[in-house]
N, C-alpha and C positions, 0 to 999 in steps of 0.2 A: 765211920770206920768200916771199911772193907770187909764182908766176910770172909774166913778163909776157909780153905778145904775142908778143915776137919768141923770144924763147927757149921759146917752148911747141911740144912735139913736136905735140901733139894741132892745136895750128893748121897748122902744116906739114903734118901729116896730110889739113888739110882742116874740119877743125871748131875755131871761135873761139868761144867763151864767152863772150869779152867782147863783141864783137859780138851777141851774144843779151840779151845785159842791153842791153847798150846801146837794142835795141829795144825791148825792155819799157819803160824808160823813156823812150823817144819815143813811144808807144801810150798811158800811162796815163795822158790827162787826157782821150782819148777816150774810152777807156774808163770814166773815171770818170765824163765827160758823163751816162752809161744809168742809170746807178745812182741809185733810189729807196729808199725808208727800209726796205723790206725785205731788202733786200741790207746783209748783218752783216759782210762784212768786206773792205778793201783787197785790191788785186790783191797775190800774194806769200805766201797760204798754198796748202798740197797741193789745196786743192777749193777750189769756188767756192758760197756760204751763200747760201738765199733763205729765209726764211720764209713760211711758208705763212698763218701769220696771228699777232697780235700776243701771242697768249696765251704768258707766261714758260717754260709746259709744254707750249706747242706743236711743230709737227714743222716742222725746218728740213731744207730740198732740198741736198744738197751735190752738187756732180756735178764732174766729171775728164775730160781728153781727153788723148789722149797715141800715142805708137805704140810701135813696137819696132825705128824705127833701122833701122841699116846691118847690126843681127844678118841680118835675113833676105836680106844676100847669101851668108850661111853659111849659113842653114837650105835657099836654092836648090840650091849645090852640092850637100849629104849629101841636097836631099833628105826636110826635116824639117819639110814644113807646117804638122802638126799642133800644134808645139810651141809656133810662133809663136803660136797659138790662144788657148793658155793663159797665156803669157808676154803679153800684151795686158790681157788681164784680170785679171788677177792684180796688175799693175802699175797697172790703175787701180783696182783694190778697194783696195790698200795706199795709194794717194792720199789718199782718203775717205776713210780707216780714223784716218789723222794727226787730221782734225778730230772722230773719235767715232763717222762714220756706219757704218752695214750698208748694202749693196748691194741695189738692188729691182731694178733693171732692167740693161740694156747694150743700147747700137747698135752696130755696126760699120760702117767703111768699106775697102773692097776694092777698088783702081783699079790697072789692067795698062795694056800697049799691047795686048798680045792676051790674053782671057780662054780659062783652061784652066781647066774645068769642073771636071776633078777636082782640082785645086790650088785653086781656092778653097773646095769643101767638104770638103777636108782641115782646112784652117785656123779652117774655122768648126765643124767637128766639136770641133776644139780649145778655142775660146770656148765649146761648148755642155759641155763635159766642166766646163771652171774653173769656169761659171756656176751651173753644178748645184750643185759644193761648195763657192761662194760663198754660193748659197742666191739668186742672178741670175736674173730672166727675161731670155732672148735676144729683144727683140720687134722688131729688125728691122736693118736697117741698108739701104745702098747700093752697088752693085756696077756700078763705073764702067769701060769700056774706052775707052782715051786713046790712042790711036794719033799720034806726033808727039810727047807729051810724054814719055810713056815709050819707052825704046827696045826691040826685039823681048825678051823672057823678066824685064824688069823689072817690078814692081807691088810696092806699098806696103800695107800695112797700119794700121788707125786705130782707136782705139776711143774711145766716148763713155761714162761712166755716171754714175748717177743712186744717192746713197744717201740713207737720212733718219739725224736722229738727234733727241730732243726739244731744245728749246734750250735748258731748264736740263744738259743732259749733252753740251754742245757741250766739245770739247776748243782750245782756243785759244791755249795757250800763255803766257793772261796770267796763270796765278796761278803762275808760275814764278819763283825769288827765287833771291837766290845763297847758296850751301851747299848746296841742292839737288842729287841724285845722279845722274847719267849711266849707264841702263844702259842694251845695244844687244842687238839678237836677229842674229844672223851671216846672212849671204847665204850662197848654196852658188852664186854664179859671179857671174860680170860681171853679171847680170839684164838690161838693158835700155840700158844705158849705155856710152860708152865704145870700141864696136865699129870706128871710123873708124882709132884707133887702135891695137887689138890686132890689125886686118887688116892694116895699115902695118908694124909689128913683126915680124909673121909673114911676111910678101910671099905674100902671099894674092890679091891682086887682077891678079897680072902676067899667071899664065895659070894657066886654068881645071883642066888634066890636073894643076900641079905642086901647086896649090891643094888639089886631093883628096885626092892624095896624100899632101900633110904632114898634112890633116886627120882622115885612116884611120890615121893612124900612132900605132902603141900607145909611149907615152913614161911611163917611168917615173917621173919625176918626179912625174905627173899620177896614177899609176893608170890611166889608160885614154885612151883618142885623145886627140887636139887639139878637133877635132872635140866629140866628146863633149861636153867640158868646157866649150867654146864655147857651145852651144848648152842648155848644161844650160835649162829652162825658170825662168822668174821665180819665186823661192818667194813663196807668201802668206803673207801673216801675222794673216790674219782667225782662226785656231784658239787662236794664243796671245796677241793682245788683246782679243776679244770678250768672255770671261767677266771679264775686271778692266773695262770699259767698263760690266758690268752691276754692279760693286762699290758697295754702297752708301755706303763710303770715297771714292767716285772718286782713288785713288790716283793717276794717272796725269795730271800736270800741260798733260804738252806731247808731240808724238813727231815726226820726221821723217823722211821717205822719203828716203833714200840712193840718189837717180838720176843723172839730170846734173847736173854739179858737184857732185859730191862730197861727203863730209865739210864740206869748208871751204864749200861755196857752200848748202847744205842746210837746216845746223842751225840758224845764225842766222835762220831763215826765220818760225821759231816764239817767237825768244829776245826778251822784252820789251827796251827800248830801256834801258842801261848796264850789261846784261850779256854775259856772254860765256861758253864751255865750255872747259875746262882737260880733255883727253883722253890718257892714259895710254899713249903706245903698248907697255906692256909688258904689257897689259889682256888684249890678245887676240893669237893670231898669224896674221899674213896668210897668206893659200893660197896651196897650192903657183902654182895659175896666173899669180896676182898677182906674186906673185915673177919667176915663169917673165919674164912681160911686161916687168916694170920690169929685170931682166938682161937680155934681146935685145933692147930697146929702149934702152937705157943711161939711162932717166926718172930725172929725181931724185922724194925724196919728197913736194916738195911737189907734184908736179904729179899724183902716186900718187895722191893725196888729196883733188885737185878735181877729178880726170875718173872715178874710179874707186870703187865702196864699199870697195874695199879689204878685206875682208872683213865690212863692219858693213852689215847690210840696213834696218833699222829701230832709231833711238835712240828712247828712252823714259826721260822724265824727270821723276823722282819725289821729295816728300821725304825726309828719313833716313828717318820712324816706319814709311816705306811697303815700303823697299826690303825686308828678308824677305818680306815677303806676296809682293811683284811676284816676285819670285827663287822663291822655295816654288810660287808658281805654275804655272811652265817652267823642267824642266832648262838650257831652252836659251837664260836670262838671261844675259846679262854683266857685270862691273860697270867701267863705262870709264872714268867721268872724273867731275868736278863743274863744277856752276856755279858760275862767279865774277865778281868785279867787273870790268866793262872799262876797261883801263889804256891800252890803246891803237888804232891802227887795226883790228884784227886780234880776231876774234870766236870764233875757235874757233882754240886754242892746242895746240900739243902736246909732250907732256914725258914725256921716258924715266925 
């Protein structure tokens, strides 16, 4: 069952989801006003398609914009610029990566009330670290001080990028059929999502000294701080789809990025219209943190589900012939769930 508005922690927290669709769907017939015959696809996949010219083997532009959220009131406290750096871009190369592209370039944007010099080249040391092993040039961005918008030691972080991919190896989601297999690649934390609420859980925001505190505190449950595990950086997953993206099978039908909304708000993103995903949850097990949250937080699971990956960072959705190849390929395959036919409102289903 869907949660709704009023019973969602994450809205009391502060952050509504529905309210965010809701915009998108009062935006897109503006948004669709711009759009010329080289723009390949509706608002509502990970990146955004231009083609660069009409040839079926030509190279289409995908590009991503995104930030990293209410993490970098965590990474202030500890302290951990650098990480937000990476967790930026890494987050937008996994965008692009849904529709097939490689990463050519990135911008960033950087805006404070008061600029600290070495706080922002911390952060961008960090972009320049991911973009190296993205295979990104860093070619520039914007570094804003907003004095009145932001209040003293606030500033945000923003990334843009740009990848190509040819357009017959464009990933799209539409040759996706039911009976087709759900595997996912695991996240290793929260990535980029989700933070409004695990700081609310934690009481994280009330004061700053009690804040550190719990977040330097080694918890066993965790293996290591709060903290720590908070902040863990955004994994890529450019290293284990790149070389199936070069498969002359093109095995890989469909995949989607596991950010905001969840599981349930995500997957459908990619899933042609009268299907849906049937996902296992006996498939994989949630991490310790995820647990941690939804116990101090007393969340049910369906809400686990739409604000959280919950442990799944990346699904990828394959036919049967494909799935050994895709698995033999990364240890670090899963195999979650299948596509099926949709019976009712409800697009990505879950069964123990």
């Amino acid at each position: 069952m869907a949660v709704t508005m009023e019973d969602s922690a994450y809205r009391q927290a502060g952050v509504d989801i529905d309210a965010g669709s809701r915009a998108v769907d009062l935006m897109k017939s503006a948004v669709r006003s711009t759009f010329g015959p080289r723009v390949l696809a509706d608002i509502g996949l990970f990146g955004g398609l231009y083609a660069l010219d009409e040839r079926p083997d030509g190279q289409v532009l995908v590009s991503s914009a995104d930030s990293v959220g209410t993490k970098l009131k965590l990474a202030s406290v500890l302290g951990s610029y650098r990480l937000l750096g990476r967790d930026i871009v890494n987050h937008c190369t996994n965008d692009i990566l849904t529709c097939g592209a490689r990463p050519i370039f990135f911008l960033d944007y950087f805006a404070a009330g008061k600029i600290v010099p070495e706080q922002v080249a911390d952060v961008v040391t960090g972009m320049a670290e991911a973009c190296r092993a993205a295979g990104a040039a860093l070619v520039g961005g914007e570094t804003a001080e907003l004095p009145g918008i932001y209040a003293s030691g606030q500033f945000d972080v923003v990334g843009f990028i740009v990848g190509t991919v040819a357009r017959d190896r464009l990933v799209l989601g539409d040759r996706i059929t039911v009976g087709d297999v759900v595997l996912a690649l695991p996240s290793n934390g929260l990535h980029t999502n989700g933070y409004t609420l695990a700081r609310k859980v934690f009481n994280l925001d009330e004061d700053p000294e009690r804040a550190q505190t719990r977040l330097t505190t080694y918890l066993t449950e965790l293996n290591r701080t709060l903290g720590e595990a908070l902040t863990e950086p955004h994994r890529g997953y450019l290293p284990e789809i790149s070389p199936l993206l070069d498969n002359s099978e093109r095995p890989i039908k469909g995949m989607a990025h596991i950010t905001g909304g969840g599981l349930t708000d995500n997957i459908p993103r990619v899933l042609p219209a009268g299907t849906a995903v049937e996902l296992n949850t006996n498939s994989w097990e949630m991490p310790p943190l995820f647990k941690l949250i939804q116990k101090e937080g007393n969340i049910p699971d369906s809400e686990m589900r739409r604000v959280f990956n919950v442990g799944l960072g990346m699904i990828v959705i394959v036919s049967p012939d494909h799935v050994e190849m895709v698995m033999n390929s990364s240890a670090s395959f899963m195999k979650v769930g299948t596509v099926i036919e949709q019976t009712g409102d409800d697009r990505v289903v879950f069964q123990s």
